[in-house]
N, C-alpha and C positions, 0 to 999 in steps of 0.2 A: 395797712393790708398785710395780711401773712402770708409764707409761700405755702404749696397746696402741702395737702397733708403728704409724708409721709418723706419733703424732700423738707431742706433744711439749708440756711446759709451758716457757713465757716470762716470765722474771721480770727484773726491773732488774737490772745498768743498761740490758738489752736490750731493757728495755719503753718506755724514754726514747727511744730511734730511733724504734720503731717508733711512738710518738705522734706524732712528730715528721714523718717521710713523712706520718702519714696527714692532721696537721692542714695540710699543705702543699697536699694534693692538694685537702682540702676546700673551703680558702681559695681557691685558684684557679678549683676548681668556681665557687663560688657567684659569685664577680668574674665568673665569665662566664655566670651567670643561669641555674644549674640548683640545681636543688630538690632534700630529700633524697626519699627512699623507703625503706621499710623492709617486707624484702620474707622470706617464712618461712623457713624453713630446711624444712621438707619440702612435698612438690607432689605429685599423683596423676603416675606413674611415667609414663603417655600421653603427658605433656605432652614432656618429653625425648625421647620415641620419636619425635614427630612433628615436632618442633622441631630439635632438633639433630642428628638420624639414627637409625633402627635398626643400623645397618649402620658408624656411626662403633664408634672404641674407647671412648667414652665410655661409649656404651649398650651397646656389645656386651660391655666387658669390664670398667669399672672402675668403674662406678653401684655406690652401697650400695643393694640394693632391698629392700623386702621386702614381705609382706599383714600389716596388723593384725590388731586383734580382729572387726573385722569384717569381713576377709577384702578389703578395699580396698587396688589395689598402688601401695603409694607409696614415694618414694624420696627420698637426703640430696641435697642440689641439687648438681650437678657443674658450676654455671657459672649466672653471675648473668641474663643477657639473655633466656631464655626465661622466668623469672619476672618479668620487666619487664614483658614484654608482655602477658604472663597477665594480670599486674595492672592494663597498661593497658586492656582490653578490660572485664576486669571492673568496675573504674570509670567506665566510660565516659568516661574520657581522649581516646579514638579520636576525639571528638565537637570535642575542639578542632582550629586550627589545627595548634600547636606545644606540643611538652611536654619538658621539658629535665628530665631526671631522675640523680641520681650515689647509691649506696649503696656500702657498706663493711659486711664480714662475710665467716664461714668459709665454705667450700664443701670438698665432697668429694668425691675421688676413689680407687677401691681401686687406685691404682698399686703399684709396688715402692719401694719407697722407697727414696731416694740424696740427696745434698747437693743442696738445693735444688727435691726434690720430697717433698712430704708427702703422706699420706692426707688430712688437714685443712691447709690451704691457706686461706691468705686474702686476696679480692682487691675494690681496688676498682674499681668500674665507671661507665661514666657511658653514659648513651644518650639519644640527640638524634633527637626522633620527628615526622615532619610535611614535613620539607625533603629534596626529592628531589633538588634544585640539590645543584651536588660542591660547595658552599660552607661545605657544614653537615659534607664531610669533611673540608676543608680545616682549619677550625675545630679537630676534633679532633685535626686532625696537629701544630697550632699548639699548642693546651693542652699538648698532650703533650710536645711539645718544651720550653715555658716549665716544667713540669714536672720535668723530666729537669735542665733549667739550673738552675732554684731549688736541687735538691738536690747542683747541683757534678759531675754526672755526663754531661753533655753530650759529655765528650773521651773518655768511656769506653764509648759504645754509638753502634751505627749502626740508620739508620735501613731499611729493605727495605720496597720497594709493591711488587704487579702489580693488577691490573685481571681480573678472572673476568667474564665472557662471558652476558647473559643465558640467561633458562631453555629457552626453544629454541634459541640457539646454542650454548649449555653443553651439550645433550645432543646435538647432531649431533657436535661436539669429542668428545663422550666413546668414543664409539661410532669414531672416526677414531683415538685414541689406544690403544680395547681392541684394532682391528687390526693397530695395530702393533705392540702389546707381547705377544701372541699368538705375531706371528712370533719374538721372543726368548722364548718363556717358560722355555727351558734356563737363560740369563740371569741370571734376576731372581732375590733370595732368595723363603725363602717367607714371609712375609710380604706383596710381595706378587705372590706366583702368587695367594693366598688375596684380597688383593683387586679384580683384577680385574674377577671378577662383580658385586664388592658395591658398591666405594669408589674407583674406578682413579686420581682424580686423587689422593688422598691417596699415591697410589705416590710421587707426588712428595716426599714428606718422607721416603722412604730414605736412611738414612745408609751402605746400606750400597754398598761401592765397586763394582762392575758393575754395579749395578740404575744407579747414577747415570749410570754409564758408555753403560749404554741410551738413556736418560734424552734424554742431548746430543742425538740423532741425532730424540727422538719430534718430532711434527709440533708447530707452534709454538702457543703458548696464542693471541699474539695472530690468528694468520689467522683465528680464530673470531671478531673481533669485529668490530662494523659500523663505518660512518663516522664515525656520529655519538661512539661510545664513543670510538674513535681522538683525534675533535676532544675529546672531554671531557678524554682520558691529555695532552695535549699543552697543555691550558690549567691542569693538576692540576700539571704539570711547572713551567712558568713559572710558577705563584703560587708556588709553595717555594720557586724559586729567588729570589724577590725577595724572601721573608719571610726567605733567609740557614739555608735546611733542608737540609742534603746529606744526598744519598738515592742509594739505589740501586735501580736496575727489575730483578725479582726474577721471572721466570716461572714459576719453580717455588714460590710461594711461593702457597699452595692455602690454608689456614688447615687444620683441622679439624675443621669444623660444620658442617653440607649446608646451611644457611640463610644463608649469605654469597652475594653476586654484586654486584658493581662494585670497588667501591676495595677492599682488604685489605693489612693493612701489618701487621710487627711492628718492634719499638724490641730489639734483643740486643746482648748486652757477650760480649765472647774474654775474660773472666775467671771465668766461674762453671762451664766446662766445658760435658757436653751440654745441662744446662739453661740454656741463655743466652737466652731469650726474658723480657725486664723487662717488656712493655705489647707487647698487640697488638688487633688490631681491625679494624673494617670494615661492610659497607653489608649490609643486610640486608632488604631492603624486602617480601621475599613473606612473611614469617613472622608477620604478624600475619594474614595470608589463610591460612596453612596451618592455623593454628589457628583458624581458623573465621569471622573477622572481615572488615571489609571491608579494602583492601590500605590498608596504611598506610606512607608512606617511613620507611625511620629507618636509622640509620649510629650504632656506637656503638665505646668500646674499654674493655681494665681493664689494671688495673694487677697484678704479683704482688709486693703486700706483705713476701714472705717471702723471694724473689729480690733485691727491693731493698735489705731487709737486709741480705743475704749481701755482695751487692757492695759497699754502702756501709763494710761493716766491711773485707771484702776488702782494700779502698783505701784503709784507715784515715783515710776523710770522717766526722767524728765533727760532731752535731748542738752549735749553741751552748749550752751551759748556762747558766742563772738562776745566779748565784751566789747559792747559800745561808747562810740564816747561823742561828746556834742563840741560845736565850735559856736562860740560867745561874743558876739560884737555889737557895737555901737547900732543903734537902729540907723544912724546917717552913715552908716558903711554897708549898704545891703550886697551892692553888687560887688565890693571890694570881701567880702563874707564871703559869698556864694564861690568867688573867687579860689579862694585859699581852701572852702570846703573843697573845692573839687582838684587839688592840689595834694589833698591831705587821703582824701580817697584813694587815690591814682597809687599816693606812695605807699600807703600802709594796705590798701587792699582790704577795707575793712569800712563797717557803718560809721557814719559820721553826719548826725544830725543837726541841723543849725539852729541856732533860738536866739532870736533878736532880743536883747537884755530888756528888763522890764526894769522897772524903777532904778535897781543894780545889779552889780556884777554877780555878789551874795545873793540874791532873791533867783538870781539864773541859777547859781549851783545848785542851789537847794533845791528846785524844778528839778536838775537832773540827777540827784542823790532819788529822790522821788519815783523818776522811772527806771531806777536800778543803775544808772549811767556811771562807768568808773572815772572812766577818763574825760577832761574837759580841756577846751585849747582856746584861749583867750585874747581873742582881737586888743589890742590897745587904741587908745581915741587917735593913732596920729596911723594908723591902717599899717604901721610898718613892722613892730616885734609880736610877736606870740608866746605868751607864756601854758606850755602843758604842765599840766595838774593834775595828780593819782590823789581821787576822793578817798580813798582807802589808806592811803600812806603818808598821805599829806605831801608826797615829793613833788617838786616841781621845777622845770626848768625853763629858760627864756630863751628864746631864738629872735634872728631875723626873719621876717617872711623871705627873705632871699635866701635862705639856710636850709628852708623843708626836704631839696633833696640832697640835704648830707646827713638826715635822720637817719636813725638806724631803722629797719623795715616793720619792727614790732614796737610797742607804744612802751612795754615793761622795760625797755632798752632804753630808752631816751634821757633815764636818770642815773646811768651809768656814771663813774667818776668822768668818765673819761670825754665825756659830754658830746657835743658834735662834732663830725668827722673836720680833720683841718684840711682837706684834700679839696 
């Protein structure tokens, strides 16, 4: 039986990546003072209507929705930040200062599925609640980028901002841009003739070649915004540039969530085709008021786990591996094995697979030369010495099993002259 379309099971060695992004992004989170969250996988269906758009494709077209048993319409969450806030209000978070929050986990969406977009999708998010200063964006332009370097992928994706126009300049613009695009609507595909009425700036993410073509000529994003925004884009400029961030000013670059206005950026690579967006994000400050609360600043972004994958393998950036190593014994010493593995564990802090010996001790190693395995530790028939063994060096040295903790703590140590500790 297969799983349904468009979701997919992950198993090693692709599960070793993906631990590997995700304990990176963790690690970096937490270095910069956010907390986890752990937020549900399903939400009453309003909340995305009010949050992210009725009128986006999210809500309009690719929510899993449904009514339970009791008739209550809920839905699979298609994106992490409007259960953020849910939750912040619900806890009365709203009540502090500052609240630095990062989660990881699946979301869905009913897209079509292609390379690099799934129905289950997994992404992590971080969002930074309280700081209306662009310092709290800056922040996450900076994570994001030390992010992107950690994993070797910095030469491989650019980075795209523009700046979206508060809630009453943003709707005098929109209204200046439906009259222009009116006059072309021969033009445009239909997609969006269709959303003019609904979503106009989202026109802006057409790929398709007239609509863009129109595009060039519509009235400029930035004449909508004021001075002060202007001085914020101009101070947003020069702190990247000295933090060593190259970037490009993107006007067409709208996101697709009706609850963005100020900074919006995404991180995309020219190697994964149409899905090239790795992390995107931005300012988000009315959405805790939309939803019913009083107005709370916050700026956030996520990451796509399953994107990053792709590309990291794309570019054959393969994560460092622990070298493993196996423990070798007599099949009549299982418990006395299991024993000393878990001995050998404790002290080295590292993988330590068992394999009961097959015909011999030579027929075990070669099994573990096979799954890459360096190091091997070799039960003797009488359960009492252990010989370790570098597949690679050929070195090897003999212990008593009562000697494991005067090893030295790394496995490359153990063939030192100076052999085990006398202490």
């Amino acid at each position: 039986m297969q799983p349904l379309r468009g979701f997919r099971d992950i198993t090693a060695p692709d599960t070793l990546l993906w631990r590997y992004i995700e304990q990176i992004l963790i690690d970096l989170s937490c270095q910069y003072g956010y907390d986890e969250v752990r937020l549900p996988l399903l939400e009453d269906l309003s909340l995305f209507q009010r949050s992210v758009g009725e009128h986006t494709d999210i809500v309009g077209k690719e929510m899993y929705q449904f009514n339970d048993a009791n008739e209550q319409a809920i839905a699979l969450r298609p994106e992490g930040t409007a259960g953020a806030v849910r939750a912040m209000i619900n806890n009365g978070i709203c009540s502090r200062l500052v609240a630095k929050w990062w989660y990881l986990g699946p979301m869905f969406r009913r897209e079509r599925p292609q390379k690099g977009r799934y129905r289950q999708f997994t992404q992590f998010g971080i969002e930074y609640f309280g700081i209306s200063d662009i310092a709290s964006d800056i922040e996450l332009l900076n994570l994001s980028y030390l992010a992107l370097r950690k994993l070797k992928l910095e030469q491989h994706v650019s980075l795209s901002i523009n700046y979206l126009p508060g809630k009453e300049n943003k709707s005098a613009y929109t209204k200046k841009l439906v009259n222009y695009l009116e006059g072309h609507i021969d033009l445009l595909d239909d997609d969006s003739k269709n959303r003019i009425q609904t979503n106009p700036l989202r026109i802006f993410d057409s790929k398709d070649a007239s609509t863009q073509a129109v595009l060039k000529n519509a009235p400029p994003l930035s004449g909508a915004l004021t001075e002060e925004e202007l001085a914020i884009i101009s101070y947003l400029k020069t702190q990247l540039n000295e933090l060593g961030i190259k970037f490009t000013w993107d006007e067409g670059l709208v996101r697709g969530l009706d609850y963005y206005q100020g900074v919006v950026f995404e991180w995309t690579t020219d190697h994964l085709g149409a899905q090239g967006t790795v992390c995107g994000g931005g300012r988000y400050d009315r959405l805790s008021e939309i939803l019913g609360a009083k107005p709370w600043p916050a700026t956030g972004l996520s990451f796509g786990i399953d994107r990053l994958v792709l590309l990291m393998n794309e570019l054959g950036i393969t994560p460092p591996t622990a070298e493993r190593a196996m423990v070798i014994a007599p099949s009549n010493l299982s418990t006395r094995a299991q024993n000393i593995q878990s001995q050998l564990i404790q002290h080295f802090e590292q993988t330590f697979m068992l394999c009961h010996q097959f015909s011999s001790t030579k027929k075990s190693i070669q099994r573990a030369q096979k799954q890459s395995i360096r190091f091997v530790v070799i039960l003797d028939e009488s359960g009492q010495h252990l010989t370790i063994k570098d597949l690679i060096s050929n070195q090897s040295t003999e212990i008593s099993t009562n000697d494991i903790d005067k090893l030295p703590t790394k496995l490359h140590d153990c063939f030192d002259p100076k052999g085990v500790s006398d202490e």
